[in-house]
C-alpha positions as CSV (number, residue, x, y, z in Angstrom):
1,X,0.4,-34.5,18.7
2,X,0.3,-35.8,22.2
3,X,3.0,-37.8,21.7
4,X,4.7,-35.3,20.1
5,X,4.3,-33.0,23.6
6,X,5.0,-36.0,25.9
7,X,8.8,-36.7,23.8
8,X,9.3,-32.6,24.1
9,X,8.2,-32.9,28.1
10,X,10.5,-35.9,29.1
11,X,13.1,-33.6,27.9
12,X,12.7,-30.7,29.3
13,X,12.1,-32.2,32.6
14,X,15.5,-34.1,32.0
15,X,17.2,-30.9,31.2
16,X,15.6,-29.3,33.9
17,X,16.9,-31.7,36.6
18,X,20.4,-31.2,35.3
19,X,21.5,-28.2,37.3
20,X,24.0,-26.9,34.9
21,X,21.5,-26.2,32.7
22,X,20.0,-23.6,35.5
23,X,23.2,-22.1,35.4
24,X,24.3,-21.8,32.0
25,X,20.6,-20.3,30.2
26,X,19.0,-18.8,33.2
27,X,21.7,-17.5,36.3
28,X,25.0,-17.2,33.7
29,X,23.4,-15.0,32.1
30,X,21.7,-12.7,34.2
31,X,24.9,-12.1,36.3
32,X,27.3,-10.7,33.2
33,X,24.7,-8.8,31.8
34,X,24.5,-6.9,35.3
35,X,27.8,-6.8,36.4
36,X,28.3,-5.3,32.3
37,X,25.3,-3.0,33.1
38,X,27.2,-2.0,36.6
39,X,30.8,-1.6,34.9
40,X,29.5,0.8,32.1
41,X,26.9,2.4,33.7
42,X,28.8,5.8,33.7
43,X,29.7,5.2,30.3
44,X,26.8,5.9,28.8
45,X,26.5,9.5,28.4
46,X,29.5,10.4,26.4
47,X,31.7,13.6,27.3
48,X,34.6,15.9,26.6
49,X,36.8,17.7,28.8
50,X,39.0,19.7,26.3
51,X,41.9,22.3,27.1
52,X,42.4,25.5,25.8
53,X,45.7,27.2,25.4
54,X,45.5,30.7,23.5
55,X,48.8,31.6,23.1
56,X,47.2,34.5,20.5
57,X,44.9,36.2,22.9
58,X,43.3,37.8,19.8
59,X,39.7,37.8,18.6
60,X,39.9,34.7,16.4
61,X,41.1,32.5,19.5
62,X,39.1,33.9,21.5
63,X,36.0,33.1,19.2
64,X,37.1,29.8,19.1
65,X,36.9,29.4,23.1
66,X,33.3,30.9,23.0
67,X,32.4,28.2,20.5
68,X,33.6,25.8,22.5
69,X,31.3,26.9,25.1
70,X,28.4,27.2,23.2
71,X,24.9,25.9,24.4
72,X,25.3,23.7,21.4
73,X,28.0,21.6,23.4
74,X,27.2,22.5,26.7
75,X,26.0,19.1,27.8
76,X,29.1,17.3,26.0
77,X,32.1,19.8,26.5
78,X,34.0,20.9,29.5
79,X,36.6,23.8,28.3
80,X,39.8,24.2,30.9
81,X,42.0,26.7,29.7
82,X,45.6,26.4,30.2
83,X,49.0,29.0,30.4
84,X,51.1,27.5,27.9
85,X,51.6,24.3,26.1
86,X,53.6,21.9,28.4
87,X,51.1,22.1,31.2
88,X,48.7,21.4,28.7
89,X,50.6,18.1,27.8
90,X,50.6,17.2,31.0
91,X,47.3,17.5,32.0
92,X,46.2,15.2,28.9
93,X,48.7,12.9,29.1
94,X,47.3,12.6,33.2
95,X,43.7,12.0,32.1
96,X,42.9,15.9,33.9
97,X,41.6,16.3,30.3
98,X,40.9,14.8,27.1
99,X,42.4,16.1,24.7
100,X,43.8,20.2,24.1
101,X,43.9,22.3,21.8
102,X,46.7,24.9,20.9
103,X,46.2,27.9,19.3
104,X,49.5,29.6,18.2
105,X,50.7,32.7,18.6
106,X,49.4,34.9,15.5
107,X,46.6,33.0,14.6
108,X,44.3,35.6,14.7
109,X,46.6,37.7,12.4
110,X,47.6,34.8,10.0
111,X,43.3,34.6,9.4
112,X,42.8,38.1,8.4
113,X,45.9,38.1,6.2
114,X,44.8,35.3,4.3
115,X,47.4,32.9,5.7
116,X,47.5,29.1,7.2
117,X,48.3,28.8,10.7
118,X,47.7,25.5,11.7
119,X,46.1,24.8,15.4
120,X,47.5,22.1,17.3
121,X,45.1,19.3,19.1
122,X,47.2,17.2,21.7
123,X,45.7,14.1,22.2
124,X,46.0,10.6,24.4
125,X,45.8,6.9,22.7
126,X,42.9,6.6,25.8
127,X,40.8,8.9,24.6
128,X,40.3,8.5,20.9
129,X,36.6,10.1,20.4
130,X,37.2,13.0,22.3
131,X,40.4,13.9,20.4
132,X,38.4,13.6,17.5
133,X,35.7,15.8,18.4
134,X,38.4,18.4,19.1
135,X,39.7,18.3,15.9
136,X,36.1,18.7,14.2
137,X,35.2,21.6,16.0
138,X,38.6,23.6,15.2
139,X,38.7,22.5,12.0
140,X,34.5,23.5,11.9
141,X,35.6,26.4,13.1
142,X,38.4,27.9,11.2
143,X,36.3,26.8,7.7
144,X,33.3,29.0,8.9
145,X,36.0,32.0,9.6
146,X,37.3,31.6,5.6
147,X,33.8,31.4,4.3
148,X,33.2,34.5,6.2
149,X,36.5,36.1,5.0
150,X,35.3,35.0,1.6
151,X,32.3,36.1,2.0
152,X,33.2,39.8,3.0
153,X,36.0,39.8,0.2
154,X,33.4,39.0,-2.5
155,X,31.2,42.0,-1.5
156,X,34.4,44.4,-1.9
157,X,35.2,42.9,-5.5
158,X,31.7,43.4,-6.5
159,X,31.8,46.9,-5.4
160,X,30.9,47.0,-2.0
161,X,32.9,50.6,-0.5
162,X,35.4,50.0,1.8
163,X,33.0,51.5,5.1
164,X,30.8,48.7,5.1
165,X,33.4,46.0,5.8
166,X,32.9,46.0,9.6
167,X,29.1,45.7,8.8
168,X,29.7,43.0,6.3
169,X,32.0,41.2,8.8
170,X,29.1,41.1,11.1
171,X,26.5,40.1,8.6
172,X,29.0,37.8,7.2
173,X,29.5,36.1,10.9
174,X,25.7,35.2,11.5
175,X,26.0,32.8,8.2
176,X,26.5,29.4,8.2
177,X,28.5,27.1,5.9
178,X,25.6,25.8,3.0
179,X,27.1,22.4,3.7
180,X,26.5,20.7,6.8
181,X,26.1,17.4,8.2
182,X,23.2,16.8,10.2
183,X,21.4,13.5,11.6
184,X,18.0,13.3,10.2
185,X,15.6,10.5,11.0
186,X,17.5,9.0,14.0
187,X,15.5,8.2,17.3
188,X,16.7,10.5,20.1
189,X,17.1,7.4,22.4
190,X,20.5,6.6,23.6
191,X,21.2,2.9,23.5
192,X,21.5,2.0,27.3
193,X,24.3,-1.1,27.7
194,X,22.1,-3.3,29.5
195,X,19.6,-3.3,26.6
196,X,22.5,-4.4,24.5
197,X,24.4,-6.8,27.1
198,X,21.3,-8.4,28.2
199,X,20.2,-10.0,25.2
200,X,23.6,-10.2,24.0
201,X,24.6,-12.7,26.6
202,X,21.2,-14.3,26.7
203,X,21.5,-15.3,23.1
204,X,25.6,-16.2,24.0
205,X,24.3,-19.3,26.4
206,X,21.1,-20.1,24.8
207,X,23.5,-21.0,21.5
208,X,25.1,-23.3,24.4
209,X,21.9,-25.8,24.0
210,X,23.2,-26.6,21.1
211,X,25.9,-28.5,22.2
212,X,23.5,-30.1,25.3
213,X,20.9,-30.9,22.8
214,X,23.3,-32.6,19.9
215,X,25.1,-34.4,23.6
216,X,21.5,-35.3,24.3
217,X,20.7,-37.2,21.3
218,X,23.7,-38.9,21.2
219,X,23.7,-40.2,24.9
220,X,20.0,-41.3,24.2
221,X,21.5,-43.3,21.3
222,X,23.8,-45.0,23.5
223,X,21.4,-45.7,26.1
224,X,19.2,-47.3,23.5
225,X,16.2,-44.8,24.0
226,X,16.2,-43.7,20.8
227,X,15.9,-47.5,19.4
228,X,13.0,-47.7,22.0
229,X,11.1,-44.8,21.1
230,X,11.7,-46.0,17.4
231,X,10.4,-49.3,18.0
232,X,6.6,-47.8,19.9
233,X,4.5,-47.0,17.3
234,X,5.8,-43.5,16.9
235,X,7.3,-42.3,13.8
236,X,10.6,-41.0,13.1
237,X,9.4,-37.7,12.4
238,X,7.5,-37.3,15.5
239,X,10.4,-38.5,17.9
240,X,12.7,-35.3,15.8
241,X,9.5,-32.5,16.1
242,X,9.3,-33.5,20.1
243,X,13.3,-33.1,20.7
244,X,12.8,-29.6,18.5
245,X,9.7,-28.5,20.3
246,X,11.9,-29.1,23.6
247,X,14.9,-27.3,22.6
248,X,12.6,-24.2,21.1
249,X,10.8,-24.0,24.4
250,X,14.1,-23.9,26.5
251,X,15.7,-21.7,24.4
252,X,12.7,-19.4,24.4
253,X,12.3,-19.6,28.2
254,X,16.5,-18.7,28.4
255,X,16.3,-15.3,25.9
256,X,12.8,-14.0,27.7
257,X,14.3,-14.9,31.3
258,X,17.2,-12.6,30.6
259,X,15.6,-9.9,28.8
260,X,12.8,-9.5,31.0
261,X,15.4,-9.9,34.7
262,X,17.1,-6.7,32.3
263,X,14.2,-5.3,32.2
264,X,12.5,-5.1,35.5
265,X,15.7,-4.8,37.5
266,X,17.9,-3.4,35.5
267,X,16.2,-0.8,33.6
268,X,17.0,-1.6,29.9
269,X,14.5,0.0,27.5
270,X,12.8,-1.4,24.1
271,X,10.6,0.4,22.1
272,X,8.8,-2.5,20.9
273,X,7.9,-5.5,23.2
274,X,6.5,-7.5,20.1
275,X,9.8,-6.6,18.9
276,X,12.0,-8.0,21.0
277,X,9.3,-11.4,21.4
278,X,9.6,-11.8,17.7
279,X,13.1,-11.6,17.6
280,X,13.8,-14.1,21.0
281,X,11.3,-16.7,18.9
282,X,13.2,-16.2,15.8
283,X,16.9,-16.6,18.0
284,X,15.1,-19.9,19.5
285,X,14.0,-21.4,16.4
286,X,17.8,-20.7,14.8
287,X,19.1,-22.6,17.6
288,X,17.0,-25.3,16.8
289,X,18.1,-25.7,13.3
290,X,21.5,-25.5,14.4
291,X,21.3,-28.3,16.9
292,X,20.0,-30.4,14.1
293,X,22.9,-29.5,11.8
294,X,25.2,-30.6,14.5
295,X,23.4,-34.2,14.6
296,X,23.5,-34.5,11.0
297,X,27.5,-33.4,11.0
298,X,28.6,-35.5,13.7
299,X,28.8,-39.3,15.2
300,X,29.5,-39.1,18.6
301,X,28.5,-37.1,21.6
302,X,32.5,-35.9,21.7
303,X,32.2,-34.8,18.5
304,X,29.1,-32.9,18.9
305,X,30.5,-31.3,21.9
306,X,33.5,-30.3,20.1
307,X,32.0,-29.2,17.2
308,X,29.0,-27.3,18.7
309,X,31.4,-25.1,21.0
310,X,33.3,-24.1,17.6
311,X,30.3,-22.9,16.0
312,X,29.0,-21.2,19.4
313,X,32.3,-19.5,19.6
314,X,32.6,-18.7,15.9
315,X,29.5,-17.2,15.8
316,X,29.4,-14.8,19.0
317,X,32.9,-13.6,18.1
318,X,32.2,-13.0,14.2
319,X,28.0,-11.4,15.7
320,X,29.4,-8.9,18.1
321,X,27.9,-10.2,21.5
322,X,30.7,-9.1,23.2
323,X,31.1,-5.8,21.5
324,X,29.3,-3.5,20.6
325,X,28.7,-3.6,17.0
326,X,29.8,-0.1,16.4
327,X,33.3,-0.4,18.0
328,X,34.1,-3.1,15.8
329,X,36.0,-3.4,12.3
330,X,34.2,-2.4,9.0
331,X,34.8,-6.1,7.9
332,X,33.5,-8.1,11.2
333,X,30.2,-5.3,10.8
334,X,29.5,-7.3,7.3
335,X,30.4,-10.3,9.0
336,X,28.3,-10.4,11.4
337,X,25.9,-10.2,8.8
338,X,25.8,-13.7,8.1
339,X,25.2,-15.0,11.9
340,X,21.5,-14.9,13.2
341,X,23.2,-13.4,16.5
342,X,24.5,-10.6,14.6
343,X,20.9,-9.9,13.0
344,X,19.7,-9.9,16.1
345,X,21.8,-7.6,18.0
346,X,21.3,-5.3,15.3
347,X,17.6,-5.4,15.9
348,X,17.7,-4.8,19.8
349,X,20.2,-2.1,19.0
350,X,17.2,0.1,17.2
351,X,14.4,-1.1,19.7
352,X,16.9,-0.2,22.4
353,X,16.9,3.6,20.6
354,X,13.4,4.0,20.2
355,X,12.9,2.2,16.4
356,X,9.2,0.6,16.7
357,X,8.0,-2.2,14.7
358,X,9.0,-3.6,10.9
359,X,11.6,-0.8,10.5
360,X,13.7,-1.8,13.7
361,X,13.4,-5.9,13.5
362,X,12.0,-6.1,9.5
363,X,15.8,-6.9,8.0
364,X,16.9,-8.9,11.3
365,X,13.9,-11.0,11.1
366,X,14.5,-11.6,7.4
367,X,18.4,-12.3,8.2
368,X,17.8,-15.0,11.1
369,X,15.3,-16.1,8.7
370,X,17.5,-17.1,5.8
371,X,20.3,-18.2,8.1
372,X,17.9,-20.6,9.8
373,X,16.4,-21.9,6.6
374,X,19.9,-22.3,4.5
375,X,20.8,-24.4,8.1
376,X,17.9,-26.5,7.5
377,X,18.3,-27.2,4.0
378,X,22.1,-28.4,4.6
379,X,21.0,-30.5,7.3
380,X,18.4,-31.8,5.3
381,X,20.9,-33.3,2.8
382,X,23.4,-34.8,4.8
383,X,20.5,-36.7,6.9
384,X,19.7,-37.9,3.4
385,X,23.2,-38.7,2.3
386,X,23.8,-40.5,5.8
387,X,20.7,-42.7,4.7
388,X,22.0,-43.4,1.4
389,X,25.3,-44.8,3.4
C-alpha cells in the first residue's frame, strides 16, 4: 500500500508543478462557469411581454385580455395593447414585445353563432417560447368558451326554458375544461445556470486529464521510468493502481474545486451535498477508466493526445455540457445517455431543483456506472491482446 501512495504522490506533485495543469482543472474552469453565470443571470426567470390588438371590442376579446391578466400569469405576462395590427407588427418585430395577438373583427359574434374565427399570434424567430405560450393561452381560451357554449346548449336541448340562459351562461363560465394538464410531483426549484454551468465545465476539463494522464505514461516510457519502477520490486499492478489513485484524486480535487468556488461565490444551489460528492466521485473514477482505455488503444504520447481530445470532444458535445440538456434535439437527449457526462448533468439538473437523494442521482449513478465498467472491460482485453502480441 505504501508504495502504492508514494507512485500516486510523485505524480501528483509532478502534475502539480506543471502550471498548465492549475489552469486547465482548477482556474479554466472557474472563470467560464462565472462569466456563463454573469451572461445568463437575467435569464433565469422566464417572461412574456404579449400584445393585444382587439379589433372586436366585444365581450369575448375582451375576456380574453382579462385572462391574460390573470393572477395566474401575473408574474410571467406583460399585456400591451395595441390600435391596429401594423403597429403591432412593428413592435414585435422591434423586440418592444414578444409576440401579439390579433383578435379580428367579429370574433365575439362568430363564437356565439357557432362559427370559426381564427385569432392571429404574430410572432419573432427570437422569441420562440413566448410565441408559443401565446398561442396556448388563446387557443386555452377559445376551447373553454365552446365547452361553455356546449355546455349552455346541452341544458336547452334537455329542456332547460329559454330564461335561464343568461344564468346558465354564468354557471356555465365558472367551469373548467375536465381535461387539463398540470405538473404534479416536480420540485418548485428553478434550476439556476451556475448550478448547471459550474459542474458542466468542471467535468469539461477534468475529462482533459485524460489526455495528460495517457501523455504521462507515455513520456514516463520514454524516459525509461516505467522500466525502472518495473525493475524495484514493485509489481505491475501496483505501479497501474498508483497512476489511477493519482488521476482519481486530481480529478476529484478539479470537480469539488469548481463546484464548491460555484457555490460559495456564486450562489448555485443543490439539494443534496452527498449528492453532488457521489456524483464528482463517480465522474472521477470514469475518467480514470477512460485514461486507461486510452493507454491500451494507443502507442505513442501523439497518439494519446490525439485520440484523448476526440473522445473529450465527442463526449461533451454528444452530454450537453455546453447546453442545456433541455434545449437540445430529441435524439442528442438519448444520446447523451450513453456518456457518463451526460448522466451526470442530468443528476445536477434535479439536485439543482430541489430532488434529494436516490431519486435525483439513483439512475445517473447507475449510468456512469455502467459506462465506467463496459470502459474497463474493453480496456481489459486489448491490454490482454497487446500481451498476446
Amino acid at each position: 500500500m505504501s508504495v502504492v501512495l508514494a507512485i500516486a504522490a510523485k505524480d501528483l506533485r509532478q502534475r502539480l508543478r506543471d502550471r498548465s495543469a492549475w489552469v486547465i482543472v482548477f482556474l479554466a474552469p472557474v472563470l467560464i462557469s462565472a462569466l456563463m453565470a454573469l451572461a445568463f443571470n437575467n435569464n433565469s426567470e422566464f417572461r412574456a411581454n404579449i400584445g393585444v390588438v382587439d379589433l372586436d371590442r366585444g365581450p369575448a376579446a375582451v375576456g380574453l385580455t382579462e385572462v391574460l391578466k390573470s393572477p395566474e400569469l401575473a408574474d410571467t405576462v406583460h399585456v400591451r395593447a395595441y390600435d391596429d395590427e401594423s403597429a403591432a407588427r412593428r413592435a414585435v418585430d422591434a423586440g418592444g414585445v414578444h409576440a401579439a395577438i390579433v383578435v379580428p373583427e367579429g370574433f365575439s359574434a362568430a363564437l356565439h353563432g357557432g362559427r370559426a374565427t381564427p385569432l392571429t399570434v404574430l410572432d419573432s424567430v427570437d422569441y420562440g417560447l413566448q410565441a408559443q405560450l401565446a398561442r396556448a393561452v388563446t387557443e386555452s381560451y377559445v376551447a373553454q368558451v365552446n365547452a361553455d357554449r356546449l355546455s349552455v346548449a346541452t341544458a336547452v336541448a334537455a329542456g332547460a326554458p329559454q330564461s335561464d340562459i343568461p344564468q346558465l351562461a354564468v354557471r356555465a363560465a365558472l367551469l373548467r375544461l375536465p381535461e387539463q394538464v398540470r405538473a404534479q410531483g416536480l420540485p418548485d426549484d428553478p434550476l439556476k445556470v451556475i448550478s448547471y454551468f459550474g459542474p458542466s465545465m468542471g467535468m469539461f476539463f477534468v475529462l482533459f486529464t485524460v489526455g495528460f494522464g495517457a501523455r504521462g505514461y507515455f513520456v514516463e516510457q520514454q524516459q525509461g521510468t516505467l522500466d525502472r519502477i518495473s525493475a524495484a520490486p514493485v509489481g505491475r499492478g501496483a505501479l497501474l493502481i498508483g497512476k489511477s489513485v493519482s488521476t482519481f484524486v486530481y480529478s476529484l480535487a478539479g470537480l469539488l474545486t469548481v463546484t464548491l468556488v460555484s457555490w460559495l461565490a456564486f450562489g448555485a444551489r443543490w439539494a443534496d451535498p452527498l449528492g453532488v460528492a457521489a456524483l464528482s466521485v463517480a465522474m472521477a473514477v470514469c475518467t480514470v477508466c477512460l485514461t486507461a482505455l486510452v493507454i491500451a488503444l494507443v502507442r505513442t504520447e501523439q497518439q494519446a493526445q490525439g485520440l484523448a481530445s476526440v473522445l473529450v470532444f465527442a463526449l461533451v458535445l454528444l452530454g450537453g455540457n455546453f447546453v442545456f440538456a433541455s434545449g437540445s434535439t430529441p435524439m442528442i437527449r438519448r444520446l447523451a445517455l450513453f456518456t457518463p457526462n451526460g448522466w451526470a448533468l442530468r443528476g445536477f439538473t434535479d439536485l439543482g431543483t430541489g430532488v434529494r437523494g436516490w431519486d435525483a442521482v439513483g439512475a445517473p449513478l447507475l449510468g456512469i456506472a455502467a459506462f465506467s465498467a463496459a470502459v474497463a472491460a474493453v480496456t481489459a482485453v486489448l491490454l490482454r491482446l497487446r500481451k498476446t502480441t
